[in-house]
N, CA, C and O of each residue as an XYZ file, in Angstrom:
548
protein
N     111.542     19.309    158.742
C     111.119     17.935    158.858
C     111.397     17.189    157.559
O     111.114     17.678    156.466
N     112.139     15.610    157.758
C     111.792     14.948    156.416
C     110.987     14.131    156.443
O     110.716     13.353    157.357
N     110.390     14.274    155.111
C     109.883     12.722    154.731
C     110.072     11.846    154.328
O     110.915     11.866    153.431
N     109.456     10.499    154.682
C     109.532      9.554    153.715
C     108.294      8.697    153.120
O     107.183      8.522    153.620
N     109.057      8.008    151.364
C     107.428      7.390    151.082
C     107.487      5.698    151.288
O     108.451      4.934    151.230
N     106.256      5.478    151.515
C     106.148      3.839    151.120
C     106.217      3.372    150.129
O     105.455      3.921    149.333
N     106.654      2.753    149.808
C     106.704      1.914    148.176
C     106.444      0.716    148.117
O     107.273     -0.173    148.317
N     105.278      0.546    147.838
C     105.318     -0.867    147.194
C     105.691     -1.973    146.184
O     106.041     -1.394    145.155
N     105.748     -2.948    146.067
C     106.337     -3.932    145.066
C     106.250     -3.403    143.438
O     106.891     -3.767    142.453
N     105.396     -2.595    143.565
C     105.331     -2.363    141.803
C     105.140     -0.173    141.729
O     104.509      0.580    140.987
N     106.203      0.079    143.092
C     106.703      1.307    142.491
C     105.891      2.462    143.582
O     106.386      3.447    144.130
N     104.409      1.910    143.663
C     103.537      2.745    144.163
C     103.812      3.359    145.843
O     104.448      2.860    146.771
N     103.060      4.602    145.746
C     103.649      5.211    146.924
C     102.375      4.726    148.313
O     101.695      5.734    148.502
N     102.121      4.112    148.817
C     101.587      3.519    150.094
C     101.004      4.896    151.259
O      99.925      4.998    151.842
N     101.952      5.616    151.266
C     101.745      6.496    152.385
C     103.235      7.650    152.359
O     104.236      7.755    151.651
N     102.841      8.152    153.198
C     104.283      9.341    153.238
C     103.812      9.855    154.962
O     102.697     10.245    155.307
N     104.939      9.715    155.764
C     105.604     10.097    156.916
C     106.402     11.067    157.144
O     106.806     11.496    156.063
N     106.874     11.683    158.093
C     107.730     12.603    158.734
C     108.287     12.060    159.630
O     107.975     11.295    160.542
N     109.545     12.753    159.118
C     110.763     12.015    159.971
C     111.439     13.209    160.865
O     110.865     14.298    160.877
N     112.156     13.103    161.309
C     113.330     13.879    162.618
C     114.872     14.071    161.493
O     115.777     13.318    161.132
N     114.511     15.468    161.257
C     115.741     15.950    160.649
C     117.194     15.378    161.104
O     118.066     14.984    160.330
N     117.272     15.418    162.595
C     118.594     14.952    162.974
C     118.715     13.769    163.350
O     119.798     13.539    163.888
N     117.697     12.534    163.240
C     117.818     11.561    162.774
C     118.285     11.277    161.252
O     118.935     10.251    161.047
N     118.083     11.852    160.536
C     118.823     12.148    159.014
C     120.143     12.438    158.784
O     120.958     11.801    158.117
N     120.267     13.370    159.342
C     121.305     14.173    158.917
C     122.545     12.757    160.233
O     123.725     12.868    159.900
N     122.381     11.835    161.263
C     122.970     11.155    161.694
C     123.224     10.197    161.398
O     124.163      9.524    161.824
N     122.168      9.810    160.314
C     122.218      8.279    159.592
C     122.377      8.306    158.406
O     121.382      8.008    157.745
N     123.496      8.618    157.741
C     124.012      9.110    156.303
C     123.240     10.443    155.794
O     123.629     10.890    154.716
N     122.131     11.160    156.492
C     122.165     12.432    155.710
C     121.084     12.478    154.456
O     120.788     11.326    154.138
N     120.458     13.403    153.709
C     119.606     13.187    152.781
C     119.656     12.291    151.692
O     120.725     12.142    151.100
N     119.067     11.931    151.492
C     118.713     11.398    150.316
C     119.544      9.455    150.464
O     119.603      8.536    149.648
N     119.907      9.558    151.538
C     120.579      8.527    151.510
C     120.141      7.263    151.893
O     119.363      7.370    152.840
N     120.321      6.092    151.543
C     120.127      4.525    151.740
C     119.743      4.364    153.052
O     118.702      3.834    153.441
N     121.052      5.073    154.042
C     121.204      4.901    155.373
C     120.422      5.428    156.301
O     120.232      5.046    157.456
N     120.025      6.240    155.783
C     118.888      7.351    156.778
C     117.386      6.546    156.136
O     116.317      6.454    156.738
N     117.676      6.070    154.870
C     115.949      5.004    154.856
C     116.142      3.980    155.544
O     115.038      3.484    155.770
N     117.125      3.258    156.105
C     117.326      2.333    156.722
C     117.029      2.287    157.777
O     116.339      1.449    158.358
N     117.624      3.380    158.220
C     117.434      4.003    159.857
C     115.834      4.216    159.951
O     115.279      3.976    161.024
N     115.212      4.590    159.023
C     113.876      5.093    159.446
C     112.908      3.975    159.135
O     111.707      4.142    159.348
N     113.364      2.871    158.652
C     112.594      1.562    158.406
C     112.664      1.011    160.155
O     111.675      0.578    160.746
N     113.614      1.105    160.582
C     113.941      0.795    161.734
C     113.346      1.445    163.026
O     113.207      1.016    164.172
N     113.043      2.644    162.421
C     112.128      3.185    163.624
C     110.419      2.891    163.160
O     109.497      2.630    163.933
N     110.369      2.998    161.992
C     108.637      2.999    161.576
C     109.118      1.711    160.684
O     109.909      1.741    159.741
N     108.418      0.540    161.242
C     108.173     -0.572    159.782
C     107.334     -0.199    158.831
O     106.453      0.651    158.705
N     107.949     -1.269    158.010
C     106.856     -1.030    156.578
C     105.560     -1.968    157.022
O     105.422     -2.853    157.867
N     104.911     -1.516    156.307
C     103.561     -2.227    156.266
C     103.313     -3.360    155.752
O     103.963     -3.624    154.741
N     102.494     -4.213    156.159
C     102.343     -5.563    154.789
C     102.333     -5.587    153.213
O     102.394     -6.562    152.464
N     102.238     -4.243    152.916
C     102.389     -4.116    151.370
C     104.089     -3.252    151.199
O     104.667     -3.330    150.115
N     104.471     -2.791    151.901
C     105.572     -2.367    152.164
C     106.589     -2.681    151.461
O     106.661     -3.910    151.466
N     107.847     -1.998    150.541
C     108.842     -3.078    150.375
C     110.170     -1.929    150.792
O     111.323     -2.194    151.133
N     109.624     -0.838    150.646
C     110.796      0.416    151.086
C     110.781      1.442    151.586
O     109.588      1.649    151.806
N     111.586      2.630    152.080
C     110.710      4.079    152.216
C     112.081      4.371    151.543
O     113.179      3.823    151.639
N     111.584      5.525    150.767
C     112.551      6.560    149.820
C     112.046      8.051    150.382
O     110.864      8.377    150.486
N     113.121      8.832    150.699
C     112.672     10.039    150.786
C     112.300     10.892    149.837
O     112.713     11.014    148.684
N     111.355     11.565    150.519
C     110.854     12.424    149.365
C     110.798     14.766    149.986
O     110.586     15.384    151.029
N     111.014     14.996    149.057
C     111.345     16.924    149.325
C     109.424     17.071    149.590
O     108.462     16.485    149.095
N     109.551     17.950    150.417
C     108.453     18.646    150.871
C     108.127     19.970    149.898
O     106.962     20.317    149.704
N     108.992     20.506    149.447
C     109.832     21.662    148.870
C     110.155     20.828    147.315
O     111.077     21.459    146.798
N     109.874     20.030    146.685
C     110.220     19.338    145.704
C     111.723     19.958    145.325
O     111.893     20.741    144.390
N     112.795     19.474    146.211
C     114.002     20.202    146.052
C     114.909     18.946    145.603
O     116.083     19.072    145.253
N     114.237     17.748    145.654
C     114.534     16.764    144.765
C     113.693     15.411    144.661
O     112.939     15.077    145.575
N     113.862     14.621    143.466
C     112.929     13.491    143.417
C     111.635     14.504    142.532
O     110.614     14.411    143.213
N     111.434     15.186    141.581
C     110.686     15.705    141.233
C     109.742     16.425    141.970
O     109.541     17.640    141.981
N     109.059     15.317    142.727
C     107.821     15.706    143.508
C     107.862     15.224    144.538
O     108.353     14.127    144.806
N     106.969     16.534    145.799
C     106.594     15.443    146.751
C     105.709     14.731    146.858
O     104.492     14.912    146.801
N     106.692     13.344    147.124
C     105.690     12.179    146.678
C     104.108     12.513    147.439
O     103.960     13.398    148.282
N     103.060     11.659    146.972
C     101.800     11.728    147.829
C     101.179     10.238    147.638
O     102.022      9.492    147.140
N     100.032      9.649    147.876
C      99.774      8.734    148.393
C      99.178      7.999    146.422
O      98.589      8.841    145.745
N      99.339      6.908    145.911
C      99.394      6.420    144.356
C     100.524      6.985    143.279
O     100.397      6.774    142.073
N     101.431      7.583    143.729
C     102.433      8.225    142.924
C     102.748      7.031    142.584
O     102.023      6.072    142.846
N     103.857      6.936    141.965
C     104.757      6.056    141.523
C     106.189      6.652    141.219
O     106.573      7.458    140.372
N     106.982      5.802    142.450
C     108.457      6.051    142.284
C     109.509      5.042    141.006
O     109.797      3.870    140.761
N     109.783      6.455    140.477
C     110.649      5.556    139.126
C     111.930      5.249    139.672
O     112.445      6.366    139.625
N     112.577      4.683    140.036
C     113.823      4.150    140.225
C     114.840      4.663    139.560
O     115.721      5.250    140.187
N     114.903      4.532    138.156
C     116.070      4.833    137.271
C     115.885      5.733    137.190
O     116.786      6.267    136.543
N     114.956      6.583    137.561
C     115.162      8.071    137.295
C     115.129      8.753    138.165
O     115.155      9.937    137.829
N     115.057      8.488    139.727
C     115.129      8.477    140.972
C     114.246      9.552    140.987
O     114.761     10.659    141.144
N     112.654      9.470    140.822
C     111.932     10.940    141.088
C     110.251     10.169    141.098
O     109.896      9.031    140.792
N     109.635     11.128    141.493
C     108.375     10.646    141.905
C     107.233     11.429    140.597
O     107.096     12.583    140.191
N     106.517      9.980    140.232
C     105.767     10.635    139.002
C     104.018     11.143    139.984
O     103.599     10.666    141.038
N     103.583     11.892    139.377
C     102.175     12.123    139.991
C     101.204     11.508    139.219
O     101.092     11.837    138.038
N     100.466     10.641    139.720
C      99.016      9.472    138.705
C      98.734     10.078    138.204
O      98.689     11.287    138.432
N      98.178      9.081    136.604
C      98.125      9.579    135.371
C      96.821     10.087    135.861
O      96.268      9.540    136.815
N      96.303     11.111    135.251
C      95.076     11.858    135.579
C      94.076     11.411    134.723
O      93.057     11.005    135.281
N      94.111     11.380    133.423
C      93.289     10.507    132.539
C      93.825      9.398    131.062
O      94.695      9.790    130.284
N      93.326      8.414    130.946
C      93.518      7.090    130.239
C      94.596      7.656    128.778
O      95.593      7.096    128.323
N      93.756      9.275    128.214
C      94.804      9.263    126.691
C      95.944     10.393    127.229
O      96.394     11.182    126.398
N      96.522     10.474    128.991
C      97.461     11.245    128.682
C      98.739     10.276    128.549
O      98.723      9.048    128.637
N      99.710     11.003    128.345
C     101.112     10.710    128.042
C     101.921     11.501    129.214
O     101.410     12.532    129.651
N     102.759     11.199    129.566
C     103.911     11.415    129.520
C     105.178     12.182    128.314
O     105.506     11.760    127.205
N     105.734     13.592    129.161
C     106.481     14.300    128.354
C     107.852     14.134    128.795
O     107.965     13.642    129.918
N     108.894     14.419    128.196
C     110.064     13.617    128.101
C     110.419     14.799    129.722
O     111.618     14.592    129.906
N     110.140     15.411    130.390
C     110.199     16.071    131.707
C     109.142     15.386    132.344
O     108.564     16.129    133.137
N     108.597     14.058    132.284
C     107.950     13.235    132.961
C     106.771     13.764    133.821
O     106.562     13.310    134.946
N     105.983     14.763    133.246
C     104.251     15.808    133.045
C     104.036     14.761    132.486
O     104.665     13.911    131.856
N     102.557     15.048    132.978
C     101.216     13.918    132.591
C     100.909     15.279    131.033
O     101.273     16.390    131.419
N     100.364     15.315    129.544
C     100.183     16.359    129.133
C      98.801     15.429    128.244
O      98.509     14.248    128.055
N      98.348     16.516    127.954
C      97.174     15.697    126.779
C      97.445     15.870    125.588
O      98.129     16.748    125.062
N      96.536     14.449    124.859
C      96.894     14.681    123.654
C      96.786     15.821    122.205
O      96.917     15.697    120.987
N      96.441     17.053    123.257
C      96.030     18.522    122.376
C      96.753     19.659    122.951
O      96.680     20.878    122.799
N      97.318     19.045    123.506
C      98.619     19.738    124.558
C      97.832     20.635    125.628
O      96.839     20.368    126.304
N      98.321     21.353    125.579
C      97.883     22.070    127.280
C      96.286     23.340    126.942
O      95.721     23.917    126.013
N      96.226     23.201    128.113
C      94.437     24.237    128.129
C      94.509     25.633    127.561
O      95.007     26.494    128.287
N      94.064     25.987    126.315
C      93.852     27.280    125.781
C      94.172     28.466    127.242
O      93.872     28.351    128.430
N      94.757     29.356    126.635
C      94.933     30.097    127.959
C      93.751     31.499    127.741
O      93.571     32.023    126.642
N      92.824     32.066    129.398
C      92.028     32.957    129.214
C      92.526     33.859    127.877
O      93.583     33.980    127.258
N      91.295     34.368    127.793
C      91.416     36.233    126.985
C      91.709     37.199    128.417
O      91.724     37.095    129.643
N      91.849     37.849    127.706
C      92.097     39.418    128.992
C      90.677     39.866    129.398
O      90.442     40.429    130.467
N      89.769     39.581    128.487
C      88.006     40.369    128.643
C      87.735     38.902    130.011
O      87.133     39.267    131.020
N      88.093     37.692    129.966
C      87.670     37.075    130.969
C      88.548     36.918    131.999
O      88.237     36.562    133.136
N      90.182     37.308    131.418
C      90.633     37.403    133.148
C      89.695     38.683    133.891
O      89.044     38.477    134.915
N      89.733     39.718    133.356
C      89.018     40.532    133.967
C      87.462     41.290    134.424
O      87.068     42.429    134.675
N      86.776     39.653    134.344
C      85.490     39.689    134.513
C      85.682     39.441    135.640
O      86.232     38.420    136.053
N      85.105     40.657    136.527
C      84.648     40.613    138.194
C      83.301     39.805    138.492
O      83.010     39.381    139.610
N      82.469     39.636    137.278
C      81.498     38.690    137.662
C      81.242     37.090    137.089
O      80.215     36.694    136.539
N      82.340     36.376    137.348
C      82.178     34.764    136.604
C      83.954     34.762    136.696
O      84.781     35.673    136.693
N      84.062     33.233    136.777
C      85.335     32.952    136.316
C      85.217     31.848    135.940
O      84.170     31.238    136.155
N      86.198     31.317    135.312
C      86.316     30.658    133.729
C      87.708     29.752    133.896
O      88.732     30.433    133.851
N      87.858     28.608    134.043
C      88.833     27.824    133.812
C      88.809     26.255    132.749
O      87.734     25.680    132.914
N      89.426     25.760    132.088
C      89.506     24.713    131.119
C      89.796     23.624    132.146
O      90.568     23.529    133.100
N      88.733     22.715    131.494
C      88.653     21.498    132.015
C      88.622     20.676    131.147
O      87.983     21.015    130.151
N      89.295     19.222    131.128
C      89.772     18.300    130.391
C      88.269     17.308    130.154
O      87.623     16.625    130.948
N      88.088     17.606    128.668
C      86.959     16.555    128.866
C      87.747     15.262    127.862
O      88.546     15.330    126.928
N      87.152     14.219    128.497
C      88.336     12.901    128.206
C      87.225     12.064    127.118
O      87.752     11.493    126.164
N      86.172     12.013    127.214
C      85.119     11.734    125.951
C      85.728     12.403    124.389
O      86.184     11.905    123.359
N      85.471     13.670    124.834
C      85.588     14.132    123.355
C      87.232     14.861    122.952
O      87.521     15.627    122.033
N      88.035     14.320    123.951
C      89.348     14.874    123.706
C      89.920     16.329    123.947
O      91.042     16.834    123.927
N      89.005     16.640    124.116
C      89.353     18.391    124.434
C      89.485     18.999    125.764
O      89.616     18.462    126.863
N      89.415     20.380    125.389
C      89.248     21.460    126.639
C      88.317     22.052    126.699
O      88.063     22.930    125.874
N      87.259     21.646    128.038
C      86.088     22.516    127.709
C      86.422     23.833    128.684
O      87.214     23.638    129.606
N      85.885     25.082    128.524
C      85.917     26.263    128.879
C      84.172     26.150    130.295
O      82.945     26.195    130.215
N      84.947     26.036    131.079
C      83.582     26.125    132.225
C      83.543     27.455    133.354
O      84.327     27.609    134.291
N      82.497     28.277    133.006
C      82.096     29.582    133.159
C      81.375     29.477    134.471
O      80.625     28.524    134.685
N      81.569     30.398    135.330
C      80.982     30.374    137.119
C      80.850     31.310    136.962
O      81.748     32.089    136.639
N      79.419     31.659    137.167
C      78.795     33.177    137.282
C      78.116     33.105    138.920
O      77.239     32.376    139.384
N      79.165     34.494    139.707
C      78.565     35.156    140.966
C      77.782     35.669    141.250
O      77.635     35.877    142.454
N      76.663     36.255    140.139
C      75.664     37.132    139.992
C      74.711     36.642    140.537
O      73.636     37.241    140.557
């Protein structure tokens, strides 16, 4: 099956649909103008509507598959995923990353605690990674 996304006037992704492979592959084929054309033509856009761009299910191109607030970059023909919080950035492979770079990775004594697990969570107050502990006991 393909998809396609909505785009609105300032990039954003509206919605994402499924389309008929051999409707694609008859109307210029992936990734192409003609097969969004064709599929504007079967599904209109919406009142906020201005395009549908296909997007990989399989992120086999366009970065990502798009999902619903993405934002499609044009010049770089790929789909970014919303910024997750206010001090991240953007890395020149177009990742959301923070400004302390990425989450401390476990010890081995807590990958292999059968009782609690333990993953880093972004606290956006104090800039860091907090370590948040789930005990099964």
């Amino acid at each position: 099956m393909a998809h396609f996304a909505e785009i609105d006037e300032n990039n954003k992704v509206l919605r994402v649909l499924v389309a008929c492979n051999d409707d694609i592959a008859n109307n210029g084929g992936e990734q192409s103008a003609e097969a969004a054309k064709h599929f504007e033509s079967t599904v209109p856009l919406s009142t906020l509507g201005v395009k549908w761009v296909q997007t990989s299910y399989n992120n086999n191109f366009r970065k990502h598959f798009a999902g619903r607030d993405y934002t499609y970059d044009e010049t770089k023909d790929k789909f970014i995923t919303p910024k997750p919080y206010p001090s991240w950035t953007l890395d020149a492979n177009d990742d959301w990353v923070s400004p302390v770079g990425a989450a401390p990775a476990l010890t081995a004594e807590q990958e292999a605690d059968t009782a609690n697990t333990y993953q880093y969570e972004w606290n956006e107050t104090d800039q860091q990674w907090d370590l948040i502990t789930t005990n099964f006991g």
